[in-house]
C-alpha positions in Angstrom: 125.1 10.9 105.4 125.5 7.5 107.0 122.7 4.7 106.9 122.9 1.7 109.3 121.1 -0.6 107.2 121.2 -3.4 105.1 119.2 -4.1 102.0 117.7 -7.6 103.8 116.3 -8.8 106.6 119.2 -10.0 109.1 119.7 -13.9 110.3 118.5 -12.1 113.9 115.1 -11.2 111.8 115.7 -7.6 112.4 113.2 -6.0 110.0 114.8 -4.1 106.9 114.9 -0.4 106.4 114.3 1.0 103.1 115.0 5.0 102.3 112.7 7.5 100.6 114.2 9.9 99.3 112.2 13.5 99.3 111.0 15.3 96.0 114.1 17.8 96.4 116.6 15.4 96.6 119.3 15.3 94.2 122.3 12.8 93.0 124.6 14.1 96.3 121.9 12.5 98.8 122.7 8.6 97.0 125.0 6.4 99.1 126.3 3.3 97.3 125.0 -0.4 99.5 121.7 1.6 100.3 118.2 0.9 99.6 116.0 3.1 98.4 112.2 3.0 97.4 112.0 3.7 93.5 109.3 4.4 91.1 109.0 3.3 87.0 108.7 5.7 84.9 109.2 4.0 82.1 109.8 1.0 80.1 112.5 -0.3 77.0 113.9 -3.0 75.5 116.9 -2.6 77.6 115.5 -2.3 80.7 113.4 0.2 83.1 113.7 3.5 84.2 113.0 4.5 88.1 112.7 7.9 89.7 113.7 8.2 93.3 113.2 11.9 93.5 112.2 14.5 91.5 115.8 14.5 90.1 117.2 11.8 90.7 116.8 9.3 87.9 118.1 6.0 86.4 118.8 2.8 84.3 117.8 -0.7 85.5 119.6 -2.5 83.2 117.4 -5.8 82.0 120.1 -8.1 82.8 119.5 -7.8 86.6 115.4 -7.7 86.4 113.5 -10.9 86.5 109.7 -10.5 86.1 107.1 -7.7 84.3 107.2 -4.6 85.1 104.4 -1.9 84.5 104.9 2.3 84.9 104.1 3.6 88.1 105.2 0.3 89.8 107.2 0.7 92.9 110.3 -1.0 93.7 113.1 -1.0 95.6 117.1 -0.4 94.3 120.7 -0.1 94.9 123.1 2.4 93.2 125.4 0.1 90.8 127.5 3.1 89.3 127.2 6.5 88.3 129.0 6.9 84.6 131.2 9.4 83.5 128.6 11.3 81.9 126.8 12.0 85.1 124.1 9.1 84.4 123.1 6.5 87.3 122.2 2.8 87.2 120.4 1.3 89.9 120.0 -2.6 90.7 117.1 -4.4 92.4 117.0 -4.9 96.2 115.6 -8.4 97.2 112.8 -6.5 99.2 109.3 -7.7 98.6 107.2 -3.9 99.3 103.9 -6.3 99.3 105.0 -9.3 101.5 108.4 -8.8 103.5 108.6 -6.5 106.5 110.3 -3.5 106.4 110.5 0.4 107.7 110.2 3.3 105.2 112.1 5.4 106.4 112.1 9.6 104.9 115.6 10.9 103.5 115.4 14.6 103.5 117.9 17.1 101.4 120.8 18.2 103.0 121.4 21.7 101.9 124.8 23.3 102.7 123.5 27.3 102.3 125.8 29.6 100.4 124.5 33.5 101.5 124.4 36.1 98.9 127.8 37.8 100.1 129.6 34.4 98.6 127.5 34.4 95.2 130.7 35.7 93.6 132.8 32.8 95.0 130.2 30.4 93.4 129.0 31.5 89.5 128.3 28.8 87.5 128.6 26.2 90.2 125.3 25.0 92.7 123.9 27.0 95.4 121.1 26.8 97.9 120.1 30.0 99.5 117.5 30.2 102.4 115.6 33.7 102.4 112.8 35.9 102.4 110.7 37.2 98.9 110.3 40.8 98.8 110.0 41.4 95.1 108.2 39.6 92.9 108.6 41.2 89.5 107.0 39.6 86.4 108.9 40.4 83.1 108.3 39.3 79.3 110.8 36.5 80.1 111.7 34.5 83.2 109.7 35.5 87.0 112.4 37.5 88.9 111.9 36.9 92.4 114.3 38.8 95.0 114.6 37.5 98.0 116.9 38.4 100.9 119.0 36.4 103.1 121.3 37.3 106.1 123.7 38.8 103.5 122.0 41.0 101.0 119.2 41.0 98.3 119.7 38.6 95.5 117.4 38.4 92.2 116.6 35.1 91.1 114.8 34.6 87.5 112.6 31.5 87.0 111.5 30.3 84.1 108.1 28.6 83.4 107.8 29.7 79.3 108.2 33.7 77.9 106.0 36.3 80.5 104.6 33.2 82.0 104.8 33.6 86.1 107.0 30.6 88.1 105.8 29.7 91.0 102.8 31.5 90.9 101.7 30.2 94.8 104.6 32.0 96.1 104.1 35.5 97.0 106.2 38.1 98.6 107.1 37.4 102.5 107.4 34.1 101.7 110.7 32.1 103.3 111.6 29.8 100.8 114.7 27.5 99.6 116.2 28.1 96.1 118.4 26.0 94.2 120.0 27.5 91.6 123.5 28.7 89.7 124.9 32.0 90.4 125.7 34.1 86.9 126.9 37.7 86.2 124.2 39.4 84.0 124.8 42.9 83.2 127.1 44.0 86.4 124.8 42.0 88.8 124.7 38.3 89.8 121.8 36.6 89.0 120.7 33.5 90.2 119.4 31.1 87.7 116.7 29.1 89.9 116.3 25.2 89.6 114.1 24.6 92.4 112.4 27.3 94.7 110.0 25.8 98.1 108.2 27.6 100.3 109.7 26.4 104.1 107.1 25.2 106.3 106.8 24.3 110.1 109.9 24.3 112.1 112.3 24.9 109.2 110.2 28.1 108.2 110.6 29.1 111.9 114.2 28.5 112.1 114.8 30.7 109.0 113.4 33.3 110.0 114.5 33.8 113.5 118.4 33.5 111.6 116.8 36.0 109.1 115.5 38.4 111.7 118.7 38.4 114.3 120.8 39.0 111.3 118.9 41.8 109.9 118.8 43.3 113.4 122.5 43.2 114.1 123.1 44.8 110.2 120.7 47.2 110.8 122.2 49.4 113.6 123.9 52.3 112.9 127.4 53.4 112.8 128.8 55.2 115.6 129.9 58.4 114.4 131.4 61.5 117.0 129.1 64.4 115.5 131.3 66.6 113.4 130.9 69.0 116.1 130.1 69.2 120.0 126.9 70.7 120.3 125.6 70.1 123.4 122.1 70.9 121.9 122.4 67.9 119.2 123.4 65.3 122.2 119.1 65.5 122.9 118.4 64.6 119.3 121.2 61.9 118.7 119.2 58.8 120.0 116.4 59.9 117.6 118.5 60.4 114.2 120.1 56.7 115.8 116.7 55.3 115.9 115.4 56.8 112.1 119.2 55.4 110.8 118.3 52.1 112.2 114.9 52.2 110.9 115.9 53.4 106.7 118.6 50.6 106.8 116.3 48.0 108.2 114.1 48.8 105.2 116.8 48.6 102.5 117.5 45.2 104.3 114.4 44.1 103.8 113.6 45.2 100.3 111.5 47.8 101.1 111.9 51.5 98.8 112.2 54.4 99.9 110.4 57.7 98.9 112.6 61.1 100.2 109.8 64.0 100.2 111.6 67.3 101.4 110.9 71.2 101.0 112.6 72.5 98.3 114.8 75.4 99.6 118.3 75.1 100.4 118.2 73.4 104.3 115.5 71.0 102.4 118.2 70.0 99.7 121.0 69.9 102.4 119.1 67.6 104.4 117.7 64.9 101.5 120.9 64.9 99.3 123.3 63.7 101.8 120.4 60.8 103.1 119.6 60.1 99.5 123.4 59.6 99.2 123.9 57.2 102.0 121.3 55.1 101.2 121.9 55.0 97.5 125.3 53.7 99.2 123.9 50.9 101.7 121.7 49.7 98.6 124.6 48.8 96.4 125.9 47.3 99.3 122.9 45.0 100.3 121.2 44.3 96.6 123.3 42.5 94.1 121.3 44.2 91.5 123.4 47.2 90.4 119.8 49.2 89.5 118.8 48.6 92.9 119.1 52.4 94.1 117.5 53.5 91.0 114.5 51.7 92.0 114.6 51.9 96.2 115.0 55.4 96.7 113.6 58.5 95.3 114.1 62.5 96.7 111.1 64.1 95.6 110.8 68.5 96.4 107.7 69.9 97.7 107.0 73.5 97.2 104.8 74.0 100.1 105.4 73.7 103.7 103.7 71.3 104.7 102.6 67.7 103.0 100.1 68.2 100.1 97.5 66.4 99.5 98.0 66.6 95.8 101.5 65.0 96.3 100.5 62.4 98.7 97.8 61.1 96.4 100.5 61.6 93.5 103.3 59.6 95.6 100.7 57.0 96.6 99.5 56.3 92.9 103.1 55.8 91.7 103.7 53.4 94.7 100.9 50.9 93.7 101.4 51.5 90.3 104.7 50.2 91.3 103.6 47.1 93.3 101.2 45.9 90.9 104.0 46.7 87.6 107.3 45.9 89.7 106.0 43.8 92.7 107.2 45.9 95.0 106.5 46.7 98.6 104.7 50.0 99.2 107.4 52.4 99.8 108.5 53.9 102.8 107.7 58.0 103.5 111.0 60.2 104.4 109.4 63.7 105.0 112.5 65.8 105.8 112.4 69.3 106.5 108.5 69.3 106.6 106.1 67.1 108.1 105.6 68.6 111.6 102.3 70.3 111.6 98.7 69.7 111.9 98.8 70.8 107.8 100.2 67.4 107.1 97.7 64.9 108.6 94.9 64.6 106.0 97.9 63.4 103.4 99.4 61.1 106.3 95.7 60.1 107.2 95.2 59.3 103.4 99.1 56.6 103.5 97.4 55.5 106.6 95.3 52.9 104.8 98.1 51.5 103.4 101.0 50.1 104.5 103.7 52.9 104.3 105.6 53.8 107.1 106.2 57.3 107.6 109.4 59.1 109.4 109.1 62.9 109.5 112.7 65.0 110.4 111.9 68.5 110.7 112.8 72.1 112.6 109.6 74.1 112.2 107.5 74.3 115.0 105.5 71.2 115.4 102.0 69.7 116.4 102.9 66.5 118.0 99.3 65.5 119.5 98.2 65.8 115.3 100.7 64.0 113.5 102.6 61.5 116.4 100.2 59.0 115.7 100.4 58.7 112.6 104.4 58.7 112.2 106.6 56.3 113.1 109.5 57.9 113.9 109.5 62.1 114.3 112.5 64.0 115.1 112.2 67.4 116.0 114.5 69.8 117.9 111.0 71.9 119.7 110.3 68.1 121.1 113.3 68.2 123.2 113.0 72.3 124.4 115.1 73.6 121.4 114.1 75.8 118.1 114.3 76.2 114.2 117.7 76.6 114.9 118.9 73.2 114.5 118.4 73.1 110.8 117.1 69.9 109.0 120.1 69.8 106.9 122.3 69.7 110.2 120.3 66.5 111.7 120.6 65.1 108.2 124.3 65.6 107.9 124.9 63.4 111.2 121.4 60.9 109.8 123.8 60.4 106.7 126.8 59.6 108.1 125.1 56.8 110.6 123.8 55.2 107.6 127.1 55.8 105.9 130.7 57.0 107.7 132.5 57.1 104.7 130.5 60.5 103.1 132.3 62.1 106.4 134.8 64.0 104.2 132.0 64.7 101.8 129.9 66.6 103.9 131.6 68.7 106.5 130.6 72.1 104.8 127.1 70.9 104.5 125.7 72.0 107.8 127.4 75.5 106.9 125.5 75.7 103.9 122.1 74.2 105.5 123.0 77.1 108.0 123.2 80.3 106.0 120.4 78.8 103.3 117.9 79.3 106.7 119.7 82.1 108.0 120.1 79.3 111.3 121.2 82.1 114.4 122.2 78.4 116.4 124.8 78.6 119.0 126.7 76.1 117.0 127.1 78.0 113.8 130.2 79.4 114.4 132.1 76.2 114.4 130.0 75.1 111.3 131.5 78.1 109.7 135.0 77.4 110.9 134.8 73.7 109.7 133.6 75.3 106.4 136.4 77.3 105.7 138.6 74.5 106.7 137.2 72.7 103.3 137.9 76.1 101.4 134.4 77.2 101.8 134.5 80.7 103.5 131.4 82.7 104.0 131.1 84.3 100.5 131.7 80.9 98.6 128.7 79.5 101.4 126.4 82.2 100.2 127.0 81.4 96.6 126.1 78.4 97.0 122.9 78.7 99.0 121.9 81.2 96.3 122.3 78.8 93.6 120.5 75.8 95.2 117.3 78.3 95.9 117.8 79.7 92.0 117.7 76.1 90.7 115.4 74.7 92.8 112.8 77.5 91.4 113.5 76.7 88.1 113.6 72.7 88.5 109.8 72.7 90.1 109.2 69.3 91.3 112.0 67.5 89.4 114.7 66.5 92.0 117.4 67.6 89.4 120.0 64.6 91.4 123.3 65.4 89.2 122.4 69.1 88.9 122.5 69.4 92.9 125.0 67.6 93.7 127.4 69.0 91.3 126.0 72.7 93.4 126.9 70.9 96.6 130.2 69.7 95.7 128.9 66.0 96.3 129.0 62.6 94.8 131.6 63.2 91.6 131.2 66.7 91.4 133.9 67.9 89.2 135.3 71.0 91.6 136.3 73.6 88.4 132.3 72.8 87.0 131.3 73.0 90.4 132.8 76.7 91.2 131.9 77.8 88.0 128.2 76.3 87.7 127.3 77.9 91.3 129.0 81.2 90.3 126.5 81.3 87.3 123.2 80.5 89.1 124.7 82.6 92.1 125.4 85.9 89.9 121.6 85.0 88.3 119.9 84.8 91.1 121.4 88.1 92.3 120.2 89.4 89.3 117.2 88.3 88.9 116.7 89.5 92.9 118.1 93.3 92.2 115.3 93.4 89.2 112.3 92.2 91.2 113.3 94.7 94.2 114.0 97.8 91.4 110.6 97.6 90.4 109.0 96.5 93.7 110.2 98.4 96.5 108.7 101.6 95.9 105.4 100.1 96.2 106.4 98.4 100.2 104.4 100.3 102.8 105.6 101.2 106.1 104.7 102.0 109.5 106.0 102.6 112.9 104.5 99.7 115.6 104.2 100.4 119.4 106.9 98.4 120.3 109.2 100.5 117.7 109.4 97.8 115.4 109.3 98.5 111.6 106.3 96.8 109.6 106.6 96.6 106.0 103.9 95.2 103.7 103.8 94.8 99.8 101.2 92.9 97.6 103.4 90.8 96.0 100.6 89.6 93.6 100.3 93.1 91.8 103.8 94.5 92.6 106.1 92.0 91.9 106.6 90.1 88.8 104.9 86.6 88.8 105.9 82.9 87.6 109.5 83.9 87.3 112.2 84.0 89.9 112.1 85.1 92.8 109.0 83.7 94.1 106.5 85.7 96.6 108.2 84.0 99.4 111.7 84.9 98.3 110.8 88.7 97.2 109.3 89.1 100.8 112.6 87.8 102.5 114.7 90.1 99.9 113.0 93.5 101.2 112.8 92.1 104.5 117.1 91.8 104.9 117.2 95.0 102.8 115.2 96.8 105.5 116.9 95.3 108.2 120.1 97.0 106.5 119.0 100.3 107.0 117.2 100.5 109.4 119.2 98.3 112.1 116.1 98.1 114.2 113.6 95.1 114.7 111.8 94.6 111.4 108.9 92.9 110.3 108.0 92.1 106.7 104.7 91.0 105.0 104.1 89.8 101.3 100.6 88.6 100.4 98.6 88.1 97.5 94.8 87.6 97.2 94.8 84.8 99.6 98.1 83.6 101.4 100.8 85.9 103.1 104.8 85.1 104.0 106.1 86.7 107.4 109.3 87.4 108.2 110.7 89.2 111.9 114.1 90.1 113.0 114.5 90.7 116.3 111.0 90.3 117.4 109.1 87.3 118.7 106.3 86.0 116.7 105.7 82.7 117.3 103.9 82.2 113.9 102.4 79.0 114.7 100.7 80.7 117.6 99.1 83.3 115.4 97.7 81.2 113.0 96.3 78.5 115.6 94.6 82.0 117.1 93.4 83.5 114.3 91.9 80.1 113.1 89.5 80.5 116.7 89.3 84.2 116.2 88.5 84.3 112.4 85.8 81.2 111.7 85.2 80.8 108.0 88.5 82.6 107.2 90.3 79.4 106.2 93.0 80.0 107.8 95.9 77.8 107.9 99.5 77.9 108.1 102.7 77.6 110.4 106.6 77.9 110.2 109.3 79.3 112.8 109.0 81.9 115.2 110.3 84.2 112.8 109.5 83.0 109.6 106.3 81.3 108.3 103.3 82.0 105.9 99.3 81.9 106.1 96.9 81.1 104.2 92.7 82.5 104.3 89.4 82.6 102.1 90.7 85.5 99.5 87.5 87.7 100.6 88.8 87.3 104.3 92.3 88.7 103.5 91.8 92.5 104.8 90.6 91.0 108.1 92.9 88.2 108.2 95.5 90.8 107.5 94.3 93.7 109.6 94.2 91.1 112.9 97.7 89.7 111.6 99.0 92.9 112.2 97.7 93.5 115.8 99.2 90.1 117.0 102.3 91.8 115.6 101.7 95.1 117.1 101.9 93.4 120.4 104.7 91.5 120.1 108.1 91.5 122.5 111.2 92.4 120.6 113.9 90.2 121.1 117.5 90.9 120.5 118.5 87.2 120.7 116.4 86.5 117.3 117.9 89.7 115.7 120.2 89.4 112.4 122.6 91.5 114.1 123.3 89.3 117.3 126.9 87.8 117.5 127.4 84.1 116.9 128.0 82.1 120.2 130.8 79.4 119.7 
């Protein structure tokens, strides 16, 4: 910087100036033939020491001082020379700070910014970064703050003494200055931190608008031609564009991620491939190589619909999480679930907290119960199509906005989302053929619908990551362990099916409706093996394609134990979430609840209710219309 300025008034009597250098100052910010305003901190033999900012430091030598001196006395100096080893010496000014007339006049800290995409450039030399706190994580060492810029997410430890917290005024959403060196520590750069300010005023204001335009701009999606045309996905492509904007807005800004999802093969086809992407766009945008193992977690839910058990389970771990880790309160990924009035007490319960939730989902929904409280819901009913559109279809094309280079990855995906929910879509047909154009035909696509449903019994509520993506043929899935691990589960699952149906079909009850449609019943809870696989839900939609076999005709199918029951039609039109919102009016004090497709869902009631739950179940049925278009045996439209 240049100063126009002598140390001395002028023969004209213009008055001096004298500079003051601010506390974050350093050696750079010291021009030689320049005055500046100094303070003693210190007095030898040989002379005096002066600070002029909190690190800039040196010698006046005793041969240029006249006078006594005291600490803490002001004065003002020249630089004489910086020595080889880095060390300054300073000479008095002729300036009188009680009696001649001068200007003080501020010296602020230039900072050239290095962003956290140049970090590598720079290890072991001098930054200063300009960003915003979003992790504040205490350890039994340094403070590790991580704090994003327009680049990425950088950590940057500070250390006050062992499990001792730096800084301890700054908090997270802060936008601060840090002066530091970059190093590599264990994969990741770390910045060691020399000086960290809060910004204030306009400086704090011009950060963040640079923060928030470039977080904006890095947070739109890619744009991706959908792996098929499907006229009937064009209505939903702004919404998955709006969700993909919103999930890598909040890796951007630090924020984790908690993937909740039904745990059935459309509900794994959905959250693997998003879990993917992200894990992706995280080691992109955090220099942390843990980062993903900390920002996003996939999490199965057995019913369908949003317990309260997990939401009070998810919410726990996530302020267990802020107060252990510092971290933000997550944000809620419901994806193939989440539609339905069963969901709003858990969402009502995240509601008085700050976490986000985004809800993807193809059962029939309740959007006067839930839209308030999500903020984002995509849903193919919302736009005049049906259960159809899988989730894991949406989630393919979600994936590959946040990501374009899983592309090759995923292209039988949708075909196996497709045949896990037995989808009758238009589309399905060129899902198929793209399939088999990555060597999955239709036998290889059942195989490995059967072993995601067999595992996910058997895995509970784990998320079993490498287990399912070796199924799925995704991440670094080994292709021989892959065909050989889903033949296994596929020829146990069959198996295990044939076993339940030996002992159980001789106990399924029949009758003939009205409308010539077959009903079959079985109480799963005394005719079926229990805690082993197949569940109830599976052993009902076992018998149900078995009787659709031989019979050829519309089929209905109902499994219920003491007090729940799983429907399943082919060929005739339910419309299960109608039925249960009517038998809730027409049954008080039954507790009924429930919801699903039109062809597939399950109820539950009050377990001394269930004969008249049951009985008035069965008359809604009775007066059903068949409909050929939602039968097994209709052709797929390319």
């Amino acid at each position: 910087m240049t100063r126009d300025s002598a140390g001395c008034s002028g023969e004209d009597g213009d008055v001096s100036v004298v500079y003051d250098l601010a506390a974050d100052c350093t050696a750079s910010d010291v021009e030689p033939d320049t005055p500046y305003l100094a303070e003693i901190n210190g007095i030898v033999e040989y002379g005096v020491f002066v600070d002029l900012s909190d690190t800039v430091s040196g010698l006046v030598h005793e041969s240029v001082l006249e006078g006594t001196f005291r600490v803490g006395q002001e004065l003002v100096v020249e630089l004489e020379e910086v020595r080889d080893n880095g060390d300054m010496a300073f000479q008095p000014v002729d300036i009188d700070l009680e009696d001649d007339e001068y200007t003080l006049e501020p010296v602020d800290h230039e900072y050239p910014l290095t962003g956290t995409d140049r970090l590598e450039a720079n290890v072991g030399e001098q930054i200063h970064l300009e960003g915003e706190i979003v992790q504040v994580k205490q350890t039994g060492g340094p403070t590790i703050f991580h704090i994003a810029d327009e680049d990425g997410v950088v950590p940057c430890a500070a250390f006050e003494e062992a499990g001792v917290r730096a800084y301890p005024s700054l908090a997270v959403g802060d936008v601060v200055r840090v002066t530091g060196t970059p190093e590599n520590r264990e994969g990741s750069v770390q910045i060691e931190v020399d000086g960290l300010s809060t910004l204030e005023g306009d400086d704090a204001r011009d950060a963040r608008d640079r923060l928030e335009a470039a977080l904006e701009e890095r947070a739109q999606p890619h744009d991706v031609e959908p792996l098929i045309e499907w006229p009937a996905f064009e209505k939903l492509r702004d919404n998955l564009r709006e969700v993909a904007t919103l999930l890598r807005r909040t890796v951007l800004e630090g924020r984790p991620i908690r993937v909740r999802h039904h745990a059935d093969g459309d509900g794994m086809c959905a959250a693997v491939p998003v879990q993917l992407a992200l894990e992706n766009f995280i080691a992109e945008v955090h220099q942390d190589a843990d980062a993903s193992e900390h920002l996003i977690k996939r999490l199965p839910a057995k019913a369908p619909f949003y317990e309260m058990e997990d939401a009070t389970r998810d919410l726990n771990f996530a302020l267990e999480d802020r107060s252990r880790h510092g971290q933000q309160l997550p944000l809620l990924l419901m994806l193939d679930n989440g539609s339905t009035a069963e969901d709003v007490p858990a969402y009502e319960t995240l509601s008085h907290y700050d976490i986000p939730i985004v809800a993807i989902d193809h059962h029939h929904p309740d959007p006067e119960a839930v839209g308030d409280l999500l903020d984002a819901h995509v849903n193919p009913y919302l736009h005049d199509e049906d259960y159809r559109i899988t989730t894991g279809m949406l989630c393919v094309e979600l994936a590959r906005m946040i990501d374009p280079g899983l592309t090759d990855d995923l292209r039988h995906i949708p075909a196996v989302a497709g045949v896990s929910d037995r989808s009758k879509a238009d589309a399905m047909g060129q899902y198929l053929e793209l399939a088999a154009e990555n060597d999955y035909d239709e036998t290889r696509l059942r195989d490995v619908s059967e072993a995601l449903d067999y595992a996910a019994f058997w895995l509970r509520y784990n998320s079993g990551d490498h287990l399912i993506q070796d199924i799925l043929e995704l991440s670094d899935a080994d292709e021989t362990r892959h065909r050989k691990l889903v033949s296994l589960l596929a020829e146990r699952s069959r198996r295990d099916v044939d076993r339940q149906l030996g002992d159980a079909m001789d106990h399924v009850e029949h009758e003939r409706l009205e409308s010539g449609a077959h009903l079959y019943r079985i109480d799963v809870e005394h005719y079926a093996h229990r805690f082993t696989y197949p569940a109830p839900g599976k052993t009902t939609g076992e018998i149900h394609d078995r009787k659709i076999t031989e019979t050829g005709d519309p089929v209905i199918t109902i499994g219920y134990g003491p007090d729940f029951a799983v429907l399943r039609s082919d060929g005739v039109r339910l419309d299960i979430p109608r039925m249960v919102s009517e038998l809730e009016d027409e049954l008080p004090g039954a507790g009924v609840s429930g919801g699903g497709h039109l062809v597939v869902g399950s109820i539950k009631f009050l377990a001394g209710k269930r004969e008249a739950v049951i009985d008035a179940l069965v008359e809604k049925m009775a007066a059903a219309d068949l409909d050929e278009a939602l039968s097994s045996a209709a052709p797929l439209e390319n």
